[in-house]
N, C-alpha and C positions, 0 to 999 in steps of 0.2 A: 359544437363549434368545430372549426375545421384548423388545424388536421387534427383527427381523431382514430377511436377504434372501434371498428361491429366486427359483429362473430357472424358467420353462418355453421348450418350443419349440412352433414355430407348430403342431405336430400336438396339443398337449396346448392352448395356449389353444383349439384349434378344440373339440376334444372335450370342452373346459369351458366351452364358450359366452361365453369373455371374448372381448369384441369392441368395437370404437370405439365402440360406442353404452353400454357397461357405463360405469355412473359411475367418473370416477376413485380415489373413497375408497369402499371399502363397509364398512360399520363401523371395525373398525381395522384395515384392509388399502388400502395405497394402491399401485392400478396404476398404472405408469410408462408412458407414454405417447408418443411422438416430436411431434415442430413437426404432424404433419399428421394430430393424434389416433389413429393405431395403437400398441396395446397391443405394446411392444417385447418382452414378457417377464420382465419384472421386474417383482416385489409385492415390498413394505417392510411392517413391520408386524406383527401379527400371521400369522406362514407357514409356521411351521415345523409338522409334524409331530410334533411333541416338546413339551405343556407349553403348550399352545398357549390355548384355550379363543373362541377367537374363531368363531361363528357361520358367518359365512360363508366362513372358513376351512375350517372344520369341516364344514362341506355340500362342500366339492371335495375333501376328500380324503375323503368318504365313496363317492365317484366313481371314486375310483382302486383297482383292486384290489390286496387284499393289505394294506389299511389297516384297521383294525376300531377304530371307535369305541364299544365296546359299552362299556357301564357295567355290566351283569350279568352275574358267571361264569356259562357254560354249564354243566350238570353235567358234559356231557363232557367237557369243556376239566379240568375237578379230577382227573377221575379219567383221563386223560391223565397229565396233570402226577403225580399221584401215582406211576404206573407210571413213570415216568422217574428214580426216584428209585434211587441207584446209589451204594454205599458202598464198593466194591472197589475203585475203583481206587488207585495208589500217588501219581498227580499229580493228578488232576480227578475230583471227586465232585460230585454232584446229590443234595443232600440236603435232600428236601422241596419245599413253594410261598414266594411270594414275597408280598405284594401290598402297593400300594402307593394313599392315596385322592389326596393333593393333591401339589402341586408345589412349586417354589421362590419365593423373595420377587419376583425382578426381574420374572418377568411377570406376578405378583398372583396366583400361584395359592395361596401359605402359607394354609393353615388356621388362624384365629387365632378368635377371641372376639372382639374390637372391632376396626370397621372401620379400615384403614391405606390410604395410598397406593400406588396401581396406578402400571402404566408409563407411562398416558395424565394421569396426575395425580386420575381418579378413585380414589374410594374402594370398597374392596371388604374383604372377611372371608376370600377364597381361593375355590377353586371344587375340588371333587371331582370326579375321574375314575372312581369308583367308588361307588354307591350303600352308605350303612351297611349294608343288609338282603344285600351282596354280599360286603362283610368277614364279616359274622358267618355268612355261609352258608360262606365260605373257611374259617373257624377253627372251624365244630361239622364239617366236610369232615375237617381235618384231626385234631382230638380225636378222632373217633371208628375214624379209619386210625391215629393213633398215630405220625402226622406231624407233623416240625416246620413249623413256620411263621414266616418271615423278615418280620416287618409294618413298613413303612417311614414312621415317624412323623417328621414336622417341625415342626407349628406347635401351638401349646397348645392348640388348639380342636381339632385334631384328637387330639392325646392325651386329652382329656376323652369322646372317643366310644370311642378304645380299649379306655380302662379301665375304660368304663361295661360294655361288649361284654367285656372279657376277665372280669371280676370277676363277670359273668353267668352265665358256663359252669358253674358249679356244679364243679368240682374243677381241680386247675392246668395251667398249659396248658404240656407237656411229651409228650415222643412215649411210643411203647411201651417205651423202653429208658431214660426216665427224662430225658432230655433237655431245658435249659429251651430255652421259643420263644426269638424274638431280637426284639428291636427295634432293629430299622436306621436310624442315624443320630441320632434322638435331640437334634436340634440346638435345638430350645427347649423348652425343660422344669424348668416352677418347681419348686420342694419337695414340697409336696404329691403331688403327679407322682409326684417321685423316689420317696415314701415308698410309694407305690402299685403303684407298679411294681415297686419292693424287695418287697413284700409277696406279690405275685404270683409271685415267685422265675425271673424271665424275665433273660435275658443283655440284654446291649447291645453293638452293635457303633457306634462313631464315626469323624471327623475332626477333626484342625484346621483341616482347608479352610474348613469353615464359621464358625469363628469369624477366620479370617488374612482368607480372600479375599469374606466379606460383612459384616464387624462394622460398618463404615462405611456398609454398603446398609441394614443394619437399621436402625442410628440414625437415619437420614434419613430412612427409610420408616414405621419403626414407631418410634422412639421412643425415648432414651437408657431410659427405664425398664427395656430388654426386654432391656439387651445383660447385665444377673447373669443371664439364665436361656438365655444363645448357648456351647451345650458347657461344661458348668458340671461338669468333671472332679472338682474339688474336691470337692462335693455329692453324685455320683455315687457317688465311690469314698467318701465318706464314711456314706453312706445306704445301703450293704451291695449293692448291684449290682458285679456279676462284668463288667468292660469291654472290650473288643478295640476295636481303633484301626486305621485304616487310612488310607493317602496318598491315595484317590480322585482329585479332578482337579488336585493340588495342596499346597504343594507336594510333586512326583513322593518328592522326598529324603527317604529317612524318619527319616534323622538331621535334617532341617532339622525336620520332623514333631514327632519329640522334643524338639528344643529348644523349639519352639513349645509345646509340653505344660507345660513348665517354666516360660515367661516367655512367656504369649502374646501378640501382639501385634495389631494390623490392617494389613493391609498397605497399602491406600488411602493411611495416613495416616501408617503408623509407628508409631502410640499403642498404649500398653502399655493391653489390653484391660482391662476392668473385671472378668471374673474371674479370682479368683488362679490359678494353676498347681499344680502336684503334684510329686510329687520326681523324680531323674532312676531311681532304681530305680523306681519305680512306671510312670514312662512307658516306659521301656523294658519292662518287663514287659508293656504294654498291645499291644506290635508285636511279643512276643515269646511268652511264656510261659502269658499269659493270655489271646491270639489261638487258641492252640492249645487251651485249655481249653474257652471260648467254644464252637469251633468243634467242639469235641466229637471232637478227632482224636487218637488217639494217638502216642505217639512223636514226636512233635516240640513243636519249640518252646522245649525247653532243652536244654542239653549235660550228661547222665546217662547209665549205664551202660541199657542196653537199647534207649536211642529211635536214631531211622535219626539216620545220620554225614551230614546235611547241613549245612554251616556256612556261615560267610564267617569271613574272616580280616581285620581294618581295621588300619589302621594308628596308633590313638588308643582311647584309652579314656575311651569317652562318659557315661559315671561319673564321672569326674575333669577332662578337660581342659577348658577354658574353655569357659563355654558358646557364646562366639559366636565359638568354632573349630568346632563341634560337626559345624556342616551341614554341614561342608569336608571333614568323614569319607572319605576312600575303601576303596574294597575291593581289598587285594593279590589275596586266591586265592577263588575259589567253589568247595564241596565238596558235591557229592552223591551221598551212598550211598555215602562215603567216597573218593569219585575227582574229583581236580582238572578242573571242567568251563571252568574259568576264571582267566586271571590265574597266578600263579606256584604252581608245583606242590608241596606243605605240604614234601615233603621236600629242596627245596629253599629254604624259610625259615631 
């Protein structure tokens, strides 16, 4: 996340030309420096590799190989990724491309409509990794193979180029077997959106992370107005979209996940978010039932005569018991493919 810190050693400043005579701040990267002006190795700043958007950042790791700054899919890179696309197996499947254009709020890269505070206190609209003309070359890529497409939407300005781009294709954007696309993450998205995206008959896959662990970073940044459209479950599941939910970087517990669905909150602050929750069958459904639907897998996902014997056994029923026992959940046995891989063995329960 930006601003941050990497190290180099004296072989990589040599071969990057940082040297005591390099200013100590170049744009937003500041070299660290010793009493007797030598670059010790250490940049603050804009540095990471990841999400980054900084210039002259951007120029040194175009320098390093095996980094690819390119904003345009190659064709051959599609049709790579296409062939990589793998539904057989019984733990890990490769189903389809990914693509993704902006980033998150804290280093200013969210895709928004009206300008918000950056990390430097500048104002900015987000910054794309991906040229539009590179999305929509991705998505007539994969319409026309009959592949799905995972498109990673976060800020309302970039969902307004999605839907311009997906409502464009002229018929629904689903593979050869009937499958809708996904939109990944989903994390700000008014009404209108939601109706459009309903309309388009595409999944969504989400978190709470985004509303628990940045509700408080949006406020600040962009504005109490913004936090009814931060994971707006309610909306969602209300506006006829099909949802899967998942723990990404936080938190890991997907009982605590749950509970957050119910009664969300911000962690920052503690404050009971501004949108309302959903019920505990619905959010459990979202980590369970409707994960596997989503995800277009069979046999799992619920406990029914035909789907594979893999469970977990807890020790509380998160339906019922208090919700703020809920995260406290633990797992006696893990079962798959009907055999005890963990914890206490079902027949002896």
């Amino acid at each position: 996340m930006t601003p941050n810190t990497c190290v180099f050693n004296s072989r990589a400043l040599e071969l990057l030309d940082i040297t005591a005579e390099t200013p100590d701040r170049v744009g937003n990267v500041w070299i660290e420096k010793d009493a007797g002006g030598t670059p010790t190795g250490r940049m603050h700043g804009s540095v990471t590799n990841y999400y980054n958007g900084d210039p002259f950042m951007e120029g040194l790791l175009r320098r390093i190989p095996l980094i690819s700054m390119d904003t345009i899919l190659p064709a051959a890179r599609l049709i790579k990724a296409a062939e990589m696309t793998d539904l057989s197996d019984d733990m890990l499947r490769v189903d389809g491309l990914s693509i993704a254009r902006g980033g998150p709020c804290a280093p200013g890269l969210l895709l928004m409509r009206q300008p918000y505070t950056g990390p430097y206190g500048e104002p900015t609209t987000g910054r794309s990794f991906v040229r539009p003309e590179g999305v929509e070359q991705a998505m007539r890529h994969c319409l026309e193979r009959g592949l799905r497409l995972s498109i990673m939407a976060a800020g309302t300005g970039e969902q307004d180029i999605y839907l311009d781009q997906l409502e464009g294709l002229g018929r629904p954007p689903r593979t050869a077997d009937g499958r809708p696309w996904l939109m990944e993450h989903l994390a700000l998205v008014e009404e209108d959106q939601i109706r459009r995206f309903a309309a388009l008959g595409v999944d969504v896959t989400t978190t709470m992370s985004f509303s628990w662990g940045k509700g408080e970073l949006i406020r600040g940044r962009l504005g109490e107005q913004y936090l009814q459209h931060l994971v707006p479950l309610r909306r969602l599941l209300d506006g006829g979209l099909r949802v899967a939910a998942g723990t990404y970087w936080g938190p890991k517990n997907v009982f605590e996940q749950i509970a957050l669905a119910v009664e969300p909150t911000y962690a920052a602050s503690g404050r009971r978010a501004v949108t309302p929750g959903i019920s505990r069958t619905e959010a459990l459904g979202m980590w369970t039932r409707q994960a596997a639907q989503v995800l277009g897998w069979k046999g799992i996902g619920s406990l029914v005569s035909g789907n594979h014997a893999d469970l977990v056994v807890i020790d509380r029923d998160p339906l019922t018991a208090p919700l703020e026992e809920v995260p406290a959940t633990a797992v006696i046995s893990t079962v798959v493919a009907g055999v005890t891989v963990s914890g206490t063995p079902l027949e002896d329960l």
